[in-house]
Backbone as JSON Lines, residues from 0, in Angstrom:
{"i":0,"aa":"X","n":[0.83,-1.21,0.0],"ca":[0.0,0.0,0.0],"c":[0.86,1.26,0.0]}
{"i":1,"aa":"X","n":[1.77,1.26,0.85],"ca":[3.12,2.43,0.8],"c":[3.23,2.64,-0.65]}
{"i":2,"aa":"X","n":[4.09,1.88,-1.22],"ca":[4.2,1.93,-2.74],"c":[3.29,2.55,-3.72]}
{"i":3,"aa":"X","n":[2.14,2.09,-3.55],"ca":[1.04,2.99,-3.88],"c":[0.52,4.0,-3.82]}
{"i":4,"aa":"X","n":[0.89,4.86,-2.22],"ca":[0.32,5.94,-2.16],"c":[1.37,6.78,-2.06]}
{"i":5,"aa":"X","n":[2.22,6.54,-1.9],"ca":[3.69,7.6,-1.89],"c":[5.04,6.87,-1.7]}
{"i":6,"aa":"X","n":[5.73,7.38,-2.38],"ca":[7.1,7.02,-2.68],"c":[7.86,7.3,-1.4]}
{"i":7,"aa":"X","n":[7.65,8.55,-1.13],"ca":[8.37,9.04,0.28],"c":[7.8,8.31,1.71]}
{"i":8,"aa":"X","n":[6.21,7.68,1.44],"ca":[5.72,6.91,2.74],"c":[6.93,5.4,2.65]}
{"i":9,"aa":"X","n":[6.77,4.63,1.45],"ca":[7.73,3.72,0.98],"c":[9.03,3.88,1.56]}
{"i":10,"aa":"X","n":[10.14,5.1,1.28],"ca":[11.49,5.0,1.5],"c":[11.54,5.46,3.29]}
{"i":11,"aa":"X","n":[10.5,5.51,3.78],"ca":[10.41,5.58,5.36],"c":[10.17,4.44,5.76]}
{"i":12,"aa":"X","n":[9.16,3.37,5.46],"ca":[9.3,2.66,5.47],"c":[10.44,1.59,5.54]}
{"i":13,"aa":"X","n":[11.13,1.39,4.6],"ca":[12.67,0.75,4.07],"c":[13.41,0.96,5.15]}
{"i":14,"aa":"X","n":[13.82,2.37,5.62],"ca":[15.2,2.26,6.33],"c":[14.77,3.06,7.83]}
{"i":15,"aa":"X","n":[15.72,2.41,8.71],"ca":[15.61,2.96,10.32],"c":[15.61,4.58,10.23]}
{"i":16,"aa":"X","n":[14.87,5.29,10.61],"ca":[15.09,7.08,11.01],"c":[14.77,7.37,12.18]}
{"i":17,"aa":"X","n":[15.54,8.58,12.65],"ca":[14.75,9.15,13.95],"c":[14.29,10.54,13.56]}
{"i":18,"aa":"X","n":[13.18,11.12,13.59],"ca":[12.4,12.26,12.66],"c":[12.02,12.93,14.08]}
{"i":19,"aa":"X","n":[13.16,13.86,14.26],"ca":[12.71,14.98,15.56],"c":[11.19,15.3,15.08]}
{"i":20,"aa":"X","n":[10.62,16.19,16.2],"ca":[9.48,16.1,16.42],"c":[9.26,17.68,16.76]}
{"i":21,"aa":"X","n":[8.81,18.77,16.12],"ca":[8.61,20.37,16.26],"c":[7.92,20.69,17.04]}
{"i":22,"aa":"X","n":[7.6,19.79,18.2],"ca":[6.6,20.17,19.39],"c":[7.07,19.56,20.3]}
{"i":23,"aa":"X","n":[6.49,20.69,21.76],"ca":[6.97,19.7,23.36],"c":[5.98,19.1,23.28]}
{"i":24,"aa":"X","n":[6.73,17.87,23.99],"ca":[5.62,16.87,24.65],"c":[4.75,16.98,25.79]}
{"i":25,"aa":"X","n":[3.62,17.82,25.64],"ca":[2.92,18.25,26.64],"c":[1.4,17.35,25.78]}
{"i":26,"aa":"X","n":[0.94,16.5,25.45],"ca":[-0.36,16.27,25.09],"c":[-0.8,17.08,24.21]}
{"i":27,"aa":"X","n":[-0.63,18.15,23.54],"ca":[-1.38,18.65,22.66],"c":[-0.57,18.34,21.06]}
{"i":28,"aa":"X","n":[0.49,17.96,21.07],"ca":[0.95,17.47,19.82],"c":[-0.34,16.91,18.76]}
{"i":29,"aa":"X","n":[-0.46,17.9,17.63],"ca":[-0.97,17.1,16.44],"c":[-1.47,15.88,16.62]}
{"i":30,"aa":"X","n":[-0.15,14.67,16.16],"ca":[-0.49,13.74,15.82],"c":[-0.74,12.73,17.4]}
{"i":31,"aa":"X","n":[-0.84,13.31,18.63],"ca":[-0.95,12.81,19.68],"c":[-2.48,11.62,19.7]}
{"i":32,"aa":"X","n":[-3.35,12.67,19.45],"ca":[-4.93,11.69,18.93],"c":[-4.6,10.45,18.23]}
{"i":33,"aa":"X","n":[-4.36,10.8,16.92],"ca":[-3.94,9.27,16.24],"c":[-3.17,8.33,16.84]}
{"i":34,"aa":"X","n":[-2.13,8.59,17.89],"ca":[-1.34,8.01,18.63],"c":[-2.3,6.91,19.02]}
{"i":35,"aa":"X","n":[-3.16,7.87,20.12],"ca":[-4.02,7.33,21.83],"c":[-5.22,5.97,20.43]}
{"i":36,"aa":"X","n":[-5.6,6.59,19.33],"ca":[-6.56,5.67,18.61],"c":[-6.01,4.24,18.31]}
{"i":37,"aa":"X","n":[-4.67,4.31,17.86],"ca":[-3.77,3.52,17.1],"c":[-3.65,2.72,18.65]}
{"i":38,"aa":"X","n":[-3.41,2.92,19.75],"ca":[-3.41,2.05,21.04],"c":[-4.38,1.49,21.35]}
{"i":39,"aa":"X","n":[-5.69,2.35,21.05],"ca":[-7.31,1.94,21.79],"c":[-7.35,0.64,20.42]}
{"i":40,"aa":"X","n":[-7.32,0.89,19.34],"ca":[-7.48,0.07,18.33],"c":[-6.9,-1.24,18.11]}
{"i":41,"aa":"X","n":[-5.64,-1.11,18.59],"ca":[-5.02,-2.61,18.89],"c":[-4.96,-3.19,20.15]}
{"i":42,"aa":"X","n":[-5.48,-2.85,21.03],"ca":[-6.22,-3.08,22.55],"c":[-7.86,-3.77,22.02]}
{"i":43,"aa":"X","n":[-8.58,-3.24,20.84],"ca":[-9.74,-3.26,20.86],"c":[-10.27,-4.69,20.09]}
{"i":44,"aa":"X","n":[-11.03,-5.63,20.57],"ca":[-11.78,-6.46,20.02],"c":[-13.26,-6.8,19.02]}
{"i":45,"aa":"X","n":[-13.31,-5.05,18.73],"ca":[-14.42,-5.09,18.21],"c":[-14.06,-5.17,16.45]}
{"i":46,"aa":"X","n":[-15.27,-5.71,16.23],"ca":[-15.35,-5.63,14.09],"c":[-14.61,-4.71,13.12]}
{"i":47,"aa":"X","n":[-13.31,-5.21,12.58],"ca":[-12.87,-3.49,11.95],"c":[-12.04,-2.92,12.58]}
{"i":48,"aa":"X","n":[-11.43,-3.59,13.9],"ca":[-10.59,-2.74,14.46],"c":[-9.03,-3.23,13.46]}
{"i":49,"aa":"X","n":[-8.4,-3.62,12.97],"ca":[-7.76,-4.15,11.98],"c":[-7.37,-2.89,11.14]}
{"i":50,"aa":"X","n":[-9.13,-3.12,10.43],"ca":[-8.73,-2.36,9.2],"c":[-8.53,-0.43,9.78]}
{"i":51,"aa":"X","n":[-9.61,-0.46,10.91],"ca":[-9.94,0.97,11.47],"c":[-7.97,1.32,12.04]}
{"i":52,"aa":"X","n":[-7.27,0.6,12.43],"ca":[-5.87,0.64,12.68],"c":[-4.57,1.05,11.92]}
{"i":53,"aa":"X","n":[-5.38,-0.04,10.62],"ca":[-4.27,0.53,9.7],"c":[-4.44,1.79,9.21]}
{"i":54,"aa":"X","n":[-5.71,2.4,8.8],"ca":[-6.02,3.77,8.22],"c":[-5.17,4.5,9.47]}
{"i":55,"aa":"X","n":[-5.41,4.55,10.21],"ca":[-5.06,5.62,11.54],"c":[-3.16,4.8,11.72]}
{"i":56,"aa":"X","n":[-2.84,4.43,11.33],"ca":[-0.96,4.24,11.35],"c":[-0.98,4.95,9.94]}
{"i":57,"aa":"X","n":[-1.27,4.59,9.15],"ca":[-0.92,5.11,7.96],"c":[-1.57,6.93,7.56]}
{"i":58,"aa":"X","n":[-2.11,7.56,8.59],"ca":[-2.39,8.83,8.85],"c":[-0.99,8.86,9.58]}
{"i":59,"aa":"X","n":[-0.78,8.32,10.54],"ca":[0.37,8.84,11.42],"c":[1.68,8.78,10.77]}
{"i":60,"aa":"X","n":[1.98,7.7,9.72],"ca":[3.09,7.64,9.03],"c":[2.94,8.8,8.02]}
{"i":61,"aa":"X","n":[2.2,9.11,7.62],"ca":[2.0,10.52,6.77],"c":[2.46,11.83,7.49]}
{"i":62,"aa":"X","n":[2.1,11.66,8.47],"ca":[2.39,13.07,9.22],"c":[4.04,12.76,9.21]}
{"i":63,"aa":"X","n":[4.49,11.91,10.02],"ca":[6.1,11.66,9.84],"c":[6.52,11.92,8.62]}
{"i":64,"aa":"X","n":[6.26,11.59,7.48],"ca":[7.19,11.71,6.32],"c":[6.84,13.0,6.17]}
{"i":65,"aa":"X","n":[6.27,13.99,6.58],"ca":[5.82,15.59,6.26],"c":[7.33,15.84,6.89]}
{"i":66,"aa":"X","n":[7.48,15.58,8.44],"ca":[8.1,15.95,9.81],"c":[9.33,15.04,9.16]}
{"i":67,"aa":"X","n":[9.85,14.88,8.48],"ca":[10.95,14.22,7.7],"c":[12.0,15.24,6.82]}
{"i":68,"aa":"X","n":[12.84,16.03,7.42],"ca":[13.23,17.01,6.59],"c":[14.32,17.55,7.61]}
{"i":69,"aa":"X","n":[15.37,17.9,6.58],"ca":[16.4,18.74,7.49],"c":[16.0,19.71,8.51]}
{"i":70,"aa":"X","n":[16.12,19.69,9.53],"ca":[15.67,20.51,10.89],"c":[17.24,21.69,10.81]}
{"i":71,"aa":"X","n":[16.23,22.84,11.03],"ca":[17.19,24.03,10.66],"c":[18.47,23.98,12.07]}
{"i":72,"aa":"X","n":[19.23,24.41,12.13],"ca":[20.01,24.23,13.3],"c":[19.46,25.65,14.11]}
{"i":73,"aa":"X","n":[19.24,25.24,15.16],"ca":[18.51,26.27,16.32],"c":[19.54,27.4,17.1]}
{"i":74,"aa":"X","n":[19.0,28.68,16.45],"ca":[20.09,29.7,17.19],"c":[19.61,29.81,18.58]}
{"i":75,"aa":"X","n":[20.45,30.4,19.2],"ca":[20.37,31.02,20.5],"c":[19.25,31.37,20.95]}
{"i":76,"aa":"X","n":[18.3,31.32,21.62],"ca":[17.07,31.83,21.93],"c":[17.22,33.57,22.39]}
{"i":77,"aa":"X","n":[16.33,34.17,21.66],"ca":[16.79,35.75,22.84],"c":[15.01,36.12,23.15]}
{"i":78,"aa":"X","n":[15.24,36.43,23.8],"ca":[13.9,37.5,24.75],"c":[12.87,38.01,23.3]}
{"i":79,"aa":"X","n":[13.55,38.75,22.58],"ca":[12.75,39.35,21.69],"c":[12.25,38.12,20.48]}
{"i":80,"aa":"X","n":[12.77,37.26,20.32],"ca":[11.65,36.22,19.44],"c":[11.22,35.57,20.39]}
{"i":81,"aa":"X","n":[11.62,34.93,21.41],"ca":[10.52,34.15,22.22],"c":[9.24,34.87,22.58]}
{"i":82,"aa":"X","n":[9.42,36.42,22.75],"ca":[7.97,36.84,23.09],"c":[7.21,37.16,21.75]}
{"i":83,"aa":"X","n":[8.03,37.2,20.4],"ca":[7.25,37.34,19.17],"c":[6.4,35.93,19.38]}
{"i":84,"aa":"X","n":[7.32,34.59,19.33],"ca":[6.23,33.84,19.0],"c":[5.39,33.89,19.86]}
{"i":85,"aa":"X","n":[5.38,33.87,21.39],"ca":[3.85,34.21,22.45],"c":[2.93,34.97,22.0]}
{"i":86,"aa":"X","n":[3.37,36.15,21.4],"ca":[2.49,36.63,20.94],"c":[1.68,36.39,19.46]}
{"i":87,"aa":"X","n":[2.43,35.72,18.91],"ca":[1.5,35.04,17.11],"c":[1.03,33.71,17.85]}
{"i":88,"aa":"X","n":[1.24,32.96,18.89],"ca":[0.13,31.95,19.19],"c":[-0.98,32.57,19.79]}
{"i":89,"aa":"X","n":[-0.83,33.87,20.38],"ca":[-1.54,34.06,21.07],"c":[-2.77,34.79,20.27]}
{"i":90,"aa":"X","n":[-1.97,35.42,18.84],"ca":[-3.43,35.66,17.96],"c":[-3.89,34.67,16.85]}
{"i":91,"aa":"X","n":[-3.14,33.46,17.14],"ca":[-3.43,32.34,16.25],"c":[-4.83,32.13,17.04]}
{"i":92,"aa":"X","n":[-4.47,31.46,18.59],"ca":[-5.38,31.08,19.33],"c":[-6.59,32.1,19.23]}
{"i":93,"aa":"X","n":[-7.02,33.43,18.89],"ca":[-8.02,34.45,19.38],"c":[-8.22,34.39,17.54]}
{"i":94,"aa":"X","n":[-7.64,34.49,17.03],"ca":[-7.98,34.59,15.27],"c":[-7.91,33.48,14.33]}
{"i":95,"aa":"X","n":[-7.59,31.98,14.69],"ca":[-7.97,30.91,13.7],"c":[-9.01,30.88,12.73]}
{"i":96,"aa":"X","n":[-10.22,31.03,13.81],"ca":[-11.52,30.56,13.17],"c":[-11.41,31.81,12.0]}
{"i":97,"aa":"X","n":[-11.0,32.99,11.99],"ca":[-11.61,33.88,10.66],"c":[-10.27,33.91,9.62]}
{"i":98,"aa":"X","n":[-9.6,33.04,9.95],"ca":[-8.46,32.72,8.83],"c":[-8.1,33.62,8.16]}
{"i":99,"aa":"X","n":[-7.43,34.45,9.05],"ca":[-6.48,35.65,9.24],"c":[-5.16,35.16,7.71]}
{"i":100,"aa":"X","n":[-5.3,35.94,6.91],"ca":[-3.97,36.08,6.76],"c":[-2.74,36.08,6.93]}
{"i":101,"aa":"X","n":[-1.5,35.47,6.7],"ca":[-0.38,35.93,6.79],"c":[0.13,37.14,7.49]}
{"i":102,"aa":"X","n":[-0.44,37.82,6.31],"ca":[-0.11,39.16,6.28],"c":[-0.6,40.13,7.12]}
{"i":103,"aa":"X","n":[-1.46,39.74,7.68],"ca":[-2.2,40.38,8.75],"c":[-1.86,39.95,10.08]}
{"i":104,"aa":"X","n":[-1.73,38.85,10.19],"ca":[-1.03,38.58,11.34],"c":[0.83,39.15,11.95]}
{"i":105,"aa":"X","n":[1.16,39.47,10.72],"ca":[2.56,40.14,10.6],"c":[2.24,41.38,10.97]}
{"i":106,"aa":"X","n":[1.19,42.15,10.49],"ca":[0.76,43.86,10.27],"c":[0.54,44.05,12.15]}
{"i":107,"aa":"X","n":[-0.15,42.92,12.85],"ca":[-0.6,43.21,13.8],"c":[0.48,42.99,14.83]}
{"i":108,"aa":"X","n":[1.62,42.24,14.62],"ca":[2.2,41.8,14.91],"c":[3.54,43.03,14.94]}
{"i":109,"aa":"X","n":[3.29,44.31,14.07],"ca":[4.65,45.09,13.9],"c":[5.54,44.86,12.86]}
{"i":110,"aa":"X","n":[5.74,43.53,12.39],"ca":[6.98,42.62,11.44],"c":[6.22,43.0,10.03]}
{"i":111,"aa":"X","n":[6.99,42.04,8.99],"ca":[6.92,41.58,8.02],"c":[6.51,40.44,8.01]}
{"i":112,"aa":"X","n":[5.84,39.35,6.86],"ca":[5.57,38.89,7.03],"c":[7.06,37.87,6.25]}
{"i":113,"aa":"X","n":[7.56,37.81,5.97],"ca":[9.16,36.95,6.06],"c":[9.98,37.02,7.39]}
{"i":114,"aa":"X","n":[9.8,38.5,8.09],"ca":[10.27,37.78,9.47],"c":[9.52,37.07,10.58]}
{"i":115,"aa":"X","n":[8.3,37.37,9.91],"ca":[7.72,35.99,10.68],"c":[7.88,35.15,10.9]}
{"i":116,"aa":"X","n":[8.1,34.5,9.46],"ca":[8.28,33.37,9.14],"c":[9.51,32.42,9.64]}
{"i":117,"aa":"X","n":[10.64,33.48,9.2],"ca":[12.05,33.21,10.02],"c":[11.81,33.1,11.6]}
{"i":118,"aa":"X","n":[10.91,33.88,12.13],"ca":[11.12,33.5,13.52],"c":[10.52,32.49,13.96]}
{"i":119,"aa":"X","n":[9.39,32.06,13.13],"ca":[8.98,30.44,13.67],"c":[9.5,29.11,13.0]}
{"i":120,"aa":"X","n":[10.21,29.69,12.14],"ca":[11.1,28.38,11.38],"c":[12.37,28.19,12.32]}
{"i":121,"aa":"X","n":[12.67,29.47,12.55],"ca":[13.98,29.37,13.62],"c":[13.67,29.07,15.19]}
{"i":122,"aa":"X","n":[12.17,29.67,15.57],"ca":[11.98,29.0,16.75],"c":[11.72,28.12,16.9]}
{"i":123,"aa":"X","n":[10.81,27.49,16.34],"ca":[9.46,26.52,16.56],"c":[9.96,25.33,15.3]}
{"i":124,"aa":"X","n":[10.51,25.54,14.38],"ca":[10.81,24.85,13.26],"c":[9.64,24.22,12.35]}
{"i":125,"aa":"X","n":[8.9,25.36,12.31],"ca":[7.38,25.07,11.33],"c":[7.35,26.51,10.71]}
{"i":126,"aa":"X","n":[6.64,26.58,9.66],"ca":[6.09,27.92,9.11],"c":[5.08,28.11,9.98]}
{"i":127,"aa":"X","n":[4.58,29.75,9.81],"ca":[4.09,30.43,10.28],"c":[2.31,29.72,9.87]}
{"i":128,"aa":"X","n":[1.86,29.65,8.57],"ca":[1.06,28.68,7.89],"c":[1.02,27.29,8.33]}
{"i":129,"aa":"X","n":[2.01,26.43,8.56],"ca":[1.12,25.11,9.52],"c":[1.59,25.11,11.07]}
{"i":130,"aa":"X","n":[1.93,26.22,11.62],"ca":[0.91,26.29,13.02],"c":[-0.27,26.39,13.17]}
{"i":131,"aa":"X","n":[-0.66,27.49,12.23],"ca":[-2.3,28.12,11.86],"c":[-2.62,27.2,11.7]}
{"i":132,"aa":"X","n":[-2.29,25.77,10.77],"ca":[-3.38,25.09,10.5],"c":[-3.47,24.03,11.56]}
{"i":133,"aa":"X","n":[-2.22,23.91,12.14],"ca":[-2.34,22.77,13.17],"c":[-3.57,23.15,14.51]}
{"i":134,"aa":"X","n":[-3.31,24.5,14.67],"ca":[-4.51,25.17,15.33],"c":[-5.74,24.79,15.29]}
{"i":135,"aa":"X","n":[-5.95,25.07,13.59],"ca":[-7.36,24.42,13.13],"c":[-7.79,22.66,13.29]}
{"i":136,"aa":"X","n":[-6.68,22.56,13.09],"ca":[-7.09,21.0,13.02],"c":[-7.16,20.47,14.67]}
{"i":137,"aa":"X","n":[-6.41,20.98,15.61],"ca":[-6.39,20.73,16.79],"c":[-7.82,20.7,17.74]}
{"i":138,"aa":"X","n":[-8.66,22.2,17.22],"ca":[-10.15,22.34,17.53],"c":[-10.64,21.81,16.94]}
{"i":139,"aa":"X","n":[-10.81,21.19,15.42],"ca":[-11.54,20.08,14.84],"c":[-11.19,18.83,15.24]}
{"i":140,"aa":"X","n":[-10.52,18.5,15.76],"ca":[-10.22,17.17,16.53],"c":[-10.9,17.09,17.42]}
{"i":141,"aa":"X","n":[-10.84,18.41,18.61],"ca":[-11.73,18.28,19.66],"c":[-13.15,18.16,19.47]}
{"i":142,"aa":"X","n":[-13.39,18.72,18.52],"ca":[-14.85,19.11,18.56],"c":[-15.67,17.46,17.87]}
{"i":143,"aa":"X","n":[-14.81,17.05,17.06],"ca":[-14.97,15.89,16.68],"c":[-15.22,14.63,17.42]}
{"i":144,"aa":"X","n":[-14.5,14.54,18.33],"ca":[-14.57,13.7,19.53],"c":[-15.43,13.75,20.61]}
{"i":145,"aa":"X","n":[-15.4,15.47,21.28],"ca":[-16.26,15.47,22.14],"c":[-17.41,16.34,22.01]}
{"i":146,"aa":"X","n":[-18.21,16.61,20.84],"ca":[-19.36,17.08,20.67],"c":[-20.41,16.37,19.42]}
{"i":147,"aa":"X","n":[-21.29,16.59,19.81],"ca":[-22.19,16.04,18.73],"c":[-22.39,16.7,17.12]}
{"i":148,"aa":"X","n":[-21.95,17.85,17.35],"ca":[-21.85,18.55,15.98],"c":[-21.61,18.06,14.55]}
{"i":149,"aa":"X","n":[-22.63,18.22,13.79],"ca":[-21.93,17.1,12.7],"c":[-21.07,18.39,12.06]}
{"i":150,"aa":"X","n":[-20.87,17.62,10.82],"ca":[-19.38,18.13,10.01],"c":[-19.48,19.51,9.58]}
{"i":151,"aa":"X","n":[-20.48,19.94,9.51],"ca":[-21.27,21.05,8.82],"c":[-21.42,22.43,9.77]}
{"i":152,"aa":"X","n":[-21.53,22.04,10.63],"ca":[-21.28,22.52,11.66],"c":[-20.63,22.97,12.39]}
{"i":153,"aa":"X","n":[-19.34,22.27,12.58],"ca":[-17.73,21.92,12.75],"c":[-17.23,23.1,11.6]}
{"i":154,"aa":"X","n":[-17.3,23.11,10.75],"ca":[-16.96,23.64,9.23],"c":[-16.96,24.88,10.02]}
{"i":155,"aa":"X","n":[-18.64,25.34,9.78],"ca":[-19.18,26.62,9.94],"c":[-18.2,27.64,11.44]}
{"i":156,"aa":"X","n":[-18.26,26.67,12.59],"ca":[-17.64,27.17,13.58],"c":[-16.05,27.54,13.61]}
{"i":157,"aa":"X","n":[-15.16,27.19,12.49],"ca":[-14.13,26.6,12.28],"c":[-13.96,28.11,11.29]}
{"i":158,"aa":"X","n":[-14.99,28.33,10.6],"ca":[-14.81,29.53,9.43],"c":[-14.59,29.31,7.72]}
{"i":159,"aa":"X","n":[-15.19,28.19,7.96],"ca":[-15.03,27.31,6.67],"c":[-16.57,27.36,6.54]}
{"i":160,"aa":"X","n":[-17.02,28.26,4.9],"ca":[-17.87,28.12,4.35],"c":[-18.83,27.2,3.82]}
{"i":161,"aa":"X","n":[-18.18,26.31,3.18],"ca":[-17.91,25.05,2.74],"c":[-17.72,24.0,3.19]}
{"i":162,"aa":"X","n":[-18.39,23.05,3.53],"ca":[-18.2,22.0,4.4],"c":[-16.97,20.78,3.63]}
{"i":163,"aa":"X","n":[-17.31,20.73,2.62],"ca":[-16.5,19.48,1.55],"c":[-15.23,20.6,1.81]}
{"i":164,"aa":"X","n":[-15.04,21.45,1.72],"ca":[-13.6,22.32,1.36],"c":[-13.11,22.01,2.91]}
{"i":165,"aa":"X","n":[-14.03,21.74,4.09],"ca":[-13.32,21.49,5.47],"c":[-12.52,20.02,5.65]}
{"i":166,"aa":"X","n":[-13.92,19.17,4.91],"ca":[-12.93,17.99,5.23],"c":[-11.64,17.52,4.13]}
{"i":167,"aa":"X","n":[-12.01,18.27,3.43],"ca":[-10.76,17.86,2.26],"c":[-9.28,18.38,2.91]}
{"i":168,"aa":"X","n":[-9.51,20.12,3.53],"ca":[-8.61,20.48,4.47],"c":[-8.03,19.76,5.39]}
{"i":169,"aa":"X","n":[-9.13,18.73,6.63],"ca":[-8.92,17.86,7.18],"c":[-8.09,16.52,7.07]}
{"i":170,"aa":"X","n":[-8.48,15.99,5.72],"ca":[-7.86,15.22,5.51],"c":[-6.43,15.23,4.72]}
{"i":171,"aa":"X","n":[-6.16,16.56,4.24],"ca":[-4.94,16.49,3.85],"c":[-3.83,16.67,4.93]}
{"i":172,"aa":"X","n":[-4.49,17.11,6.32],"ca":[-3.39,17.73,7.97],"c":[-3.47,16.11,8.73]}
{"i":173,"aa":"X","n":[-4.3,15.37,8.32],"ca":[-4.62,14.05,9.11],"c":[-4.31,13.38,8.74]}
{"i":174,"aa":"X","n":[-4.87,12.95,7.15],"ca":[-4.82,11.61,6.37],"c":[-6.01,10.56,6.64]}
{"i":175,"aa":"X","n":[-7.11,11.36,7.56],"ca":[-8.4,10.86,7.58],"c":[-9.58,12.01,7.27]}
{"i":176,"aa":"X","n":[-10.75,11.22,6.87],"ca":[-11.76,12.57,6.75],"c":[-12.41,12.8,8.26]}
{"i":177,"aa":"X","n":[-12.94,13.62,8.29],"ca":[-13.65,13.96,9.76],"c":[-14.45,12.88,10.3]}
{"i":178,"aa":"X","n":[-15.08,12.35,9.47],"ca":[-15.95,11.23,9.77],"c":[-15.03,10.11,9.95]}
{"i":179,"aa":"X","n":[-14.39,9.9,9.65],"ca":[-13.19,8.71,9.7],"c":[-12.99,8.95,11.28]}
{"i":180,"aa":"X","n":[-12.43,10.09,11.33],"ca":[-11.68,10.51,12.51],"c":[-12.43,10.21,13.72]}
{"i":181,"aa":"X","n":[-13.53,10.99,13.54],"ca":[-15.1,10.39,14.5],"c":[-15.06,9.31,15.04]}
{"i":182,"aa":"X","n":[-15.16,8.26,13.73],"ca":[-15.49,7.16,14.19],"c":[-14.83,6.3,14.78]}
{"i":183,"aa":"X","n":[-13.22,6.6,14.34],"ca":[-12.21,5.63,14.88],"c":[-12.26,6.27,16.56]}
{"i":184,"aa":"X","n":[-12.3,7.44,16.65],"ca":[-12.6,7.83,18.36],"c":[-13.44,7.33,19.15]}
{"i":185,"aa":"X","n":[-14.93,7.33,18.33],"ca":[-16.08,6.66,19.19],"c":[-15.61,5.61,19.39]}
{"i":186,"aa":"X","n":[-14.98,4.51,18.57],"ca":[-15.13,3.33,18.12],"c":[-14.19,2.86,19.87]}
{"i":187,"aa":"X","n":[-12.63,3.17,19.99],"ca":[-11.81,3.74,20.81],"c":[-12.26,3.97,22.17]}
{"i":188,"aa":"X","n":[-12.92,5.09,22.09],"ca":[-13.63,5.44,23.66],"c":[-14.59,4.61,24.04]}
{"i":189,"aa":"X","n":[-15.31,3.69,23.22],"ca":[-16.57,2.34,23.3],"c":[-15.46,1.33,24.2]}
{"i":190,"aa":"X","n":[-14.34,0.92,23.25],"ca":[-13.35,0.03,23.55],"c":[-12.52,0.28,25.11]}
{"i":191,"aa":"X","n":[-12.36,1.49,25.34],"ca":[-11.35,1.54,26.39],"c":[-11.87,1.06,27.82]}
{"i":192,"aa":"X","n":[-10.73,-0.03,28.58],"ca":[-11.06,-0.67,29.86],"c":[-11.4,0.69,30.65]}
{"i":193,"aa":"X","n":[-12.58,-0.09,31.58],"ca":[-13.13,1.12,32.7],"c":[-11.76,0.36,34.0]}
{"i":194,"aa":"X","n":[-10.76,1.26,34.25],"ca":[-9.67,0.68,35.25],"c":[-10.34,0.86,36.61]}
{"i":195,"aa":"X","n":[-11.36,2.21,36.65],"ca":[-11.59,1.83,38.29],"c":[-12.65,0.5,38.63]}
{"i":196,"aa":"X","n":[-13.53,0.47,37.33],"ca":[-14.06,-0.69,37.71],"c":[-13.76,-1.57,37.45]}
{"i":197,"aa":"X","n":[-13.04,-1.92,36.25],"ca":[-11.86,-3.56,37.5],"c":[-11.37,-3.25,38.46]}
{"i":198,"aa":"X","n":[-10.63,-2.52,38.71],"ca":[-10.3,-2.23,40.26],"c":[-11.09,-2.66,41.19]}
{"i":199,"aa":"X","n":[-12.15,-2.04,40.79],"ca":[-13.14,-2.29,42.47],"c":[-13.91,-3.69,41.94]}
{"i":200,"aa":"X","n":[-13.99,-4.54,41.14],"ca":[-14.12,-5.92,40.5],"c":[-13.65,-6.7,41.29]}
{"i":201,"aa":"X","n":[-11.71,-6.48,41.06],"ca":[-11.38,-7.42,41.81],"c":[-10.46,-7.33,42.61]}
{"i":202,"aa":"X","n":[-10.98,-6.12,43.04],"ca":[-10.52,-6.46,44.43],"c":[-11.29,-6.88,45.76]}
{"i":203,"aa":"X","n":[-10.64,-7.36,47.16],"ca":[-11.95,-8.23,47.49],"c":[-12.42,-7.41,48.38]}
{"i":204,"aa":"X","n":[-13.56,-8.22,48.79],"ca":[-14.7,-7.58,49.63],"c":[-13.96,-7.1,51.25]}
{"i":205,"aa":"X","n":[-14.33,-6.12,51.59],"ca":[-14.03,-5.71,53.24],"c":[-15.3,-6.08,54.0]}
């Protein structure tokens, strides 16, 4: 299937790599969800968990071969870009949903929009453009999982006109469609052991 869908999923495949990773490990990493699914899924005994597994590794191997690329060598940290980037997450976080511009985010920001860019390639080691989108996709994850909202909905709240133009978005940051994503979660959170109640199962009576 590698072979088939990309050459670059293929030559990752083939040989041992270690593919640093442009985020702390605090739980909110991107591809963290697909992680926790890809565990619930091969833990899980229900119909489809197989096939529901491989789609969700082969989302996650996608994201790696993106995250597969010379990592810039990291200057010195100083005061004045660490508080630039606090402050562009901080209007990522308040301005996602109306899908702010570049350029506007630079204007508001004081900069240009190339030293933007340099300062989150040099800080953060991502463009300025897929933080924004990791943003987006981060609240469509949530909202996906823990609300009833269908896709249309999700879209609309998100600032996406267009619902088909959301999940196509979706699935090109994931490698699943929204509904995919959904379901392998429900499917996941159905599956996962209740630990306090084995706990109190078996352990014995007082």
């Amino acid at each position: 299937m590698a072979r088939i869908l990309s050459s670059d999923l293929l030559a990752l495949m083939q040989r041992p790599a270690v593919v640093p990773l442009p985020w702390d490990a605090d739980g909110e990493e991107p591809i963290w969800p697909l992680i926790q699914l890809i565990q619930a899924e091969a833990h899980s005994q229900e119909r489809g968990n197989v096939a529901a597994g491989h789609a969700l590794l082969l989302a996650l191997l996608v994201h790696v071969v993106r995250l597969e690329q010379p990592v810039p060598i990291a200057r010195p940290a100083n005061g004045r870009r660490s508080q630039l980037l606090i402050q562009f997450r901080a209007l990522v976080d308040t301005h996602f949903r109306q899908h702010w511009p570049l350029g506007l985010y630079a204007e508001a920001l004081g900069i240009t929009p190339a030293t933007l860019g340099r300062a989150t390639r040099e800080g953060l080691g991502e463009s300025p453009t897929a933080i924004i989108n990791e943003r987006v996709v981060r609240e469509a994850q949530r909202q996906l999982a823990y609300t009833t909202l269908d896709i249309q909905q999700i879209a609309r709240d998100l600032g996406f006109d267009d619902a088909a133009y959301f999940s196509r978005f979706f699935r090109k940051q994931t490698g699943l469609k929204p509904s995919e994503f959904r379901s392998a979660f429900r499917n996941a959170e159905t599956n996962q052991p209740n630990s306090q109640h084995t706990q109190a199962k078996d352990s014995p009576e007082s």
